[in-house]
N, C-alpha and C positions, 0 to 999 in steps of 0.2 A: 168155600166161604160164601155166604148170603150175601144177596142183593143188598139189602138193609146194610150189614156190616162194610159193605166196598162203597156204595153212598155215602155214609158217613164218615171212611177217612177222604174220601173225595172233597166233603166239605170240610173237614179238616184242615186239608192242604191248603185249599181256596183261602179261607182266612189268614193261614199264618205268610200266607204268600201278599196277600194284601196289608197284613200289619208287617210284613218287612220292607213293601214298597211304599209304605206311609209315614213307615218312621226313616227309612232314608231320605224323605224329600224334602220331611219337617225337621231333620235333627241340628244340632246347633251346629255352631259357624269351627269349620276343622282349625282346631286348636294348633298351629303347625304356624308358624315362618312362611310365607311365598317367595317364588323365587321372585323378581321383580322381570319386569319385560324388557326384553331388546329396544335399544334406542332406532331399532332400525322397526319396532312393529307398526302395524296398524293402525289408524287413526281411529276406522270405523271398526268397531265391533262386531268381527263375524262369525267367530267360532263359535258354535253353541255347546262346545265340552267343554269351556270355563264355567266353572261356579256361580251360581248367584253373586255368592259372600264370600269372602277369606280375610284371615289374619295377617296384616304383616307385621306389626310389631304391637305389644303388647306391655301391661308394667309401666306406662309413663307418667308423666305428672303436667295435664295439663298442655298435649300437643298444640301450637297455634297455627304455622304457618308449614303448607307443605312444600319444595318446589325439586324437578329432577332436573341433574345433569344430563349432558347431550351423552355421556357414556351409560345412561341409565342408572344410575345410581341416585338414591332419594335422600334430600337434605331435610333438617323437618325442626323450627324450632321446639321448646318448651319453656314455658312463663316463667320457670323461677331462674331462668338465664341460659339452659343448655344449650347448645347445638351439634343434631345429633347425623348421623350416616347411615344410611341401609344401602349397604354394593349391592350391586346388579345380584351376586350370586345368592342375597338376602340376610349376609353378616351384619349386624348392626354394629355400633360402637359410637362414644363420642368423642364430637371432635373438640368442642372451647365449652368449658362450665366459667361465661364472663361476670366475673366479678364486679364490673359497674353497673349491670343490671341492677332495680331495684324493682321486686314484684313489691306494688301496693295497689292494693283494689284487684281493679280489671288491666291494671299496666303492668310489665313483665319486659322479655323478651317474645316478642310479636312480629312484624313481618318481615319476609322471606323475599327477595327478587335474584334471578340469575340472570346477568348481562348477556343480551342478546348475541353479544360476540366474546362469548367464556371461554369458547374454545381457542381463541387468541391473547385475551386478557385475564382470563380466571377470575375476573369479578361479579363477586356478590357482594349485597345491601341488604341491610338489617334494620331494620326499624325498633329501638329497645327508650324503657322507662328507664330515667335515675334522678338522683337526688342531687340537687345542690349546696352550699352551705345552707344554715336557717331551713333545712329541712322543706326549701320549696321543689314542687315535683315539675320535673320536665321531661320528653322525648327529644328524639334525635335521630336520625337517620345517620348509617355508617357505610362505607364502602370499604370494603377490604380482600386481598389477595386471598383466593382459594389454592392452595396448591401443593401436593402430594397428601391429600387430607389435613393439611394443616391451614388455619388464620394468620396473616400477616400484613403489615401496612394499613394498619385502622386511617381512612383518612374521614373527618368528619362534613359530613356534606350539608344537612342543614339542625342546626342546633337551638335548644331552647326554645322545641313546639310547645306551647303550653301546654300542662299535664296534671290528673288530676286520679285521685283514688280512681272515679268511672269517667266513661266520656274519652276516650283514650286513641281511638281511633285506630290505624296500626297496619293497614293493607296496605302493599306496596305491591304493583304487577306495569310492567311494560308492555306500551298500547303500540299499535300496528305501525306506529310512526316511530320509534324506535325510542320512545321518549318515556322515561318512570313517572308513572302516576302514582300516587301518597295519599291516602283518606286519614284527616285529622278530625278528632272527635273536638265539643266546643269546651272541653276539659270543665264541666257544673256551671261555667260562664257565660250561659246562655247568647249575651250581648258580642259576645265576640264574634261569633255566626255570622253575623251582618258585619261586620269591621274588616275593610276588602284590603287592608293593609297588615289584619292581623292572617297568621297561617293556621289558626286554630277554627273548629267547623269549616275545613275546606276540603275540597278537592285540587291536591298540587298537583302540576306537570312541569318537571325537571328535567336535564342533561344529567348526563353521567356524572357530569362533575360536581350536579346538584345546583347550577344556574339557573335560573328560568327558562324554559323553552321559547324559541322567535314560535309568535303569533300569539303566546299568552293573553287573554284579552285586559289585563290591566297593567301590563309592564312588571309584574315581579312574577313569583311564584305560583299565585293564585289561578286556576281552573273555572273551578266552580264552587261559590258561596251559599249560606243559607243552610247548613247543615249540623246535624245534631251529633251521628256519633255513627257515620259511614261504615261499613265494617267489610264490603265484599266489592269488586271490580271485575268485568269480564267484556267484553266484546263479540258481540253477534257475527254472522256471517255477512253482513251488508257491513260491517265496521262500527255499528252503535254501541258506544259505551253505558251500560247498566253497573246500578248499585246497588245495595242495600242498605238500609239504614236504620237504625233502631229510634220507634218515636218515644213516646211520653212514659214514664216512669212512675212519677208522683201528680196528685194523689190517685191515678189510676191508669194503668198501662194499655198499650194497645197501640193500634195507630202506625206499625212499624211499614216501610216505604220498599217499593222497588223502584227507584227512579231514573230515570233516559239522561244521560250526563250529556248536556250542551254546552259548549264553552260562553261563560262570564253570566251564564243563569243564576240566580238567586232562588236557591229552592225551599224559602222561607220560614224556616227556624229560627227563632221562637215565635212569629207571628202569626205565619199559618200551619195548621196540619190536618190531614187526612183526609177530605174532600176539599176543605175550606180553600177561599181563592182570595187573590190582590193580585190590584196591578203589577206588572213587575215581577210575580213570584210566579213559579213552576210549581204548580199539586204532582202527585205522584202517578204514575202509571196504574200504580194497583196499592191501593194499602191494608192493612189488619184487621180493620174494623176495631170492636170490641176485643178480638183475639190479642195475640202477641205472638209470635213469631221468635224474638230477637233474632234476625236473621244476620248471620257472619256469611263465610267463602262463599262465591259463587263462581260457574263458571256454563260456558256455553255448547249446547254438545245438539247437533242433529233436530236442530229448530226451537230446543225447548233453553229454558236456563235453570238449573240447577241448584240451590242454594242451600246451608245447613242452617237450622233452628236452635236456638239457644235453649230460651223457655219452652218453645212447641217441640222441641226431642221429636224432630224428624229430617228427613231429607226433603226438601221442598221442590215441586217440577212445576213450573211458570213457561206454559205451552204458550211460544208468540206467533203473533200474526200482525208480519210486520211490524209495526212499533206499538203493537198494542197486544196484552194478554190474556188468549183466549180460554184458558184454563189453568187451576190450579191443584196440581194434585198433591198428595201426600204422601209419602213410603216409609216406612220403617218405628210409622209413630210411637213412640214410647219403649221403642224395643234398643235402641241404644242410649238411650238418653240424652246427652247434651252434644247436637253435631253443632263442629264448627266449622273448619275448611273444608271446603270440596273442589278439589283440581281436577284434571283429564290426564290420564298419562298416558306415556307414546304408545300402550298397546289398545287406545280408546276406553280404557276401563276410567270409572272415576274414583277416585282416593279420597275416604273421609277421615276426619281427625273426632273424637270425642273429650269432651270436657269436663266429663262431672266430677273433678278435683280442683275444680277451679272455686272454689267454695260455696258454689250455688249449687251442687245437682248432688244426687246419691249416688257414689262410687260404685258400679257393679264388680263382679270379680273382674280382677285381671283388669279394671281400670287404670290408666285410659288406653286408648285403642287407635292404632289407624287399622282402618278396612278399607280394602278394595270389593268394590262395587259392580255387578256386569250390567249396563245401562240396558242391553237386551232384555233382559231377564226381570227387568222390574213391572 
């Protein structure tokens, strides 16, 4: 055989060896079920033979809220009322399709909380939209028994948050002091933002049993005021609680907030936004600009915070320094389209939900999506 002839299947091989290690590094995300992690894994992310990307479940309608049991096993609502189960071994099924749910607008079945002491009590809180007579809309926070996969003991904790087609608010996560925090949107009523008596545009901090918390700074419910339509909760590692916030809508968007939650601050909606200052009011840490965001889930992982885009179809990294944000990066822009929550789960990995059934995005196949994330690898 000639030189020439053994050259050229030399370069042969070269190529097809390099378009098979090119198309394995770019091919899409493995169409499969994961199994889910041990409640006993890792916080930090070490392996480097996890994935980028993976599936855990697929076909939904509108995931909002994700949160795990201490057994590993993933609770995960969906807007038009389900609540659904992924077991550890990555069987899915659902658990309550609740009937007083009403999805109207942006309102649905919406936030997820598991009681810091589940494995004693079995409770979890829901945060869901319905209807009263005369078709007026409201929210409500529920607590209810979890147990053998089953709903039980709805007990209603706080009722008739004002509610509204948008503006809906709906995050609910327990902060370091063992107390549920509640983000209400100002449900189109701008005015109520500022009304430290009403619960709509707030930030709540509750008891279990849905009381106010001792040291609330106004004596009932209320956190923190001044808010538009909150959508994400997370806590740093010094204990600072961050939010997100979605700013201005009409007649032009942008403007949307990452804001440092101080107790009894006025973070000034509808009077101020995006740089803009008054006495009395908190500007944001970082805002939108011109852009949009609509920023929902957020959570805290390895200095940076984490957030998913609504409008901006990406995963957002908000690199802090200290209480202030030194960089903002981007992941996944446009390639899943509408992320909404983003949690941490026990094997450090981050868990996003997709939304483009929620009647703002284009459905891709196989929408919607939760994916697990390798924070390594990004």
């Amino acid at each position: 055989m000639s030189k020439w002839v053994i050259g050229f299947i030399i370069v042969i091989l070269l190529v097809l060896g390099v378009g098979y290690f090119f198309f394995h590094k770019t091919s899409a995300i493995p169409q499969k079920t994961v199994t889910l992690p041990s409640p006993s894994g890792d916080l930090i992310p070490t392996t480097k033979d996890q994935p980028a990307l993976s599936i855990v479940a697929q076909d939904l309608d509108t995931p909002w809220a994700l949160a795990f049991l201490p057994d590993g096993s993933l609770l995960f609502t969906q807007r038009p009322g389900t609540l659904s189960m992924i077991a550890a071994d990555g069987t899915q099924r659902q658990v309550a399709q609740m009937s007083e749910v009403a999805e109207i607008g942006e309102g649905g079945l919406l936030g997820l909380a598991i009681d810091p002491e589940f494995s004693k009590n079995n409770f979890i809180y829901m945060y869901y939209t319905y209807q009263q007579s005369g078709e007026n809309t409201r929210n409500r926070v529920v607590r209810y028994t979890f147990k053998d996969q089953q709903l039980s003991d709805p007990k209603i904790l706080i009722d008739a948050i004002p509610g509204a087609p948008n503006h809906d608010g709906g995050r609910m996560k327990f902060g370091p002091d063992g107390f549920l925090y509640i983000t209400t949107g100002d449900s189109q009523e701008p005015s109520l933002a500022q009304d430290k008596n009403s619960v709509a545009g707030k930030i709540l901090r509750v008891t279990t049993d849905g009381k106010a918390a001792s040291g609330n700074p106004f004596g009932n419910l209320v956190y923190s005021y001044g808010h538009r339509n909150p959508q994400g909760l997370a806590w740093d590692a010094t204990g600072n609680l961050w939010a997100t916030e979605h700013g201005r809508s009409i007649p032009i968007s942008g403007l949307d907030e990452l804001n440092l939650i101080k107790a009894g601050t006025n973070y000034g909606w509808p009077i101020i936004q995006g740089d803009e200052t008054r006495s009395g009011m908190q500007t944001p840490v970082r805002n939108s600009g011109s852009t949009t965001w609509a920023p929902a889930g957020i959570v805290y992982l390895n200095g940076s915070l984490f957030f998913g885009g609504l409008k901006g179809q990406s995963l957002y990294e908000a690199v802090l320094d200290g209480q202030n944000i030194s960089d903002l990066k981007v992941h996944f822009k446009g390639k899943f389209g509408r992320v909404r929550d983003v949690i941490l789960g026990p094997d450090g990995m981050l868990y996003i939900t997709t939304s483009n059934k929620d009647g703002r995005g284009s459905p891709l196949a196989n929408d919607d999506k939760i994916l697990r994330v390798n924070p390594a690898k990004l």
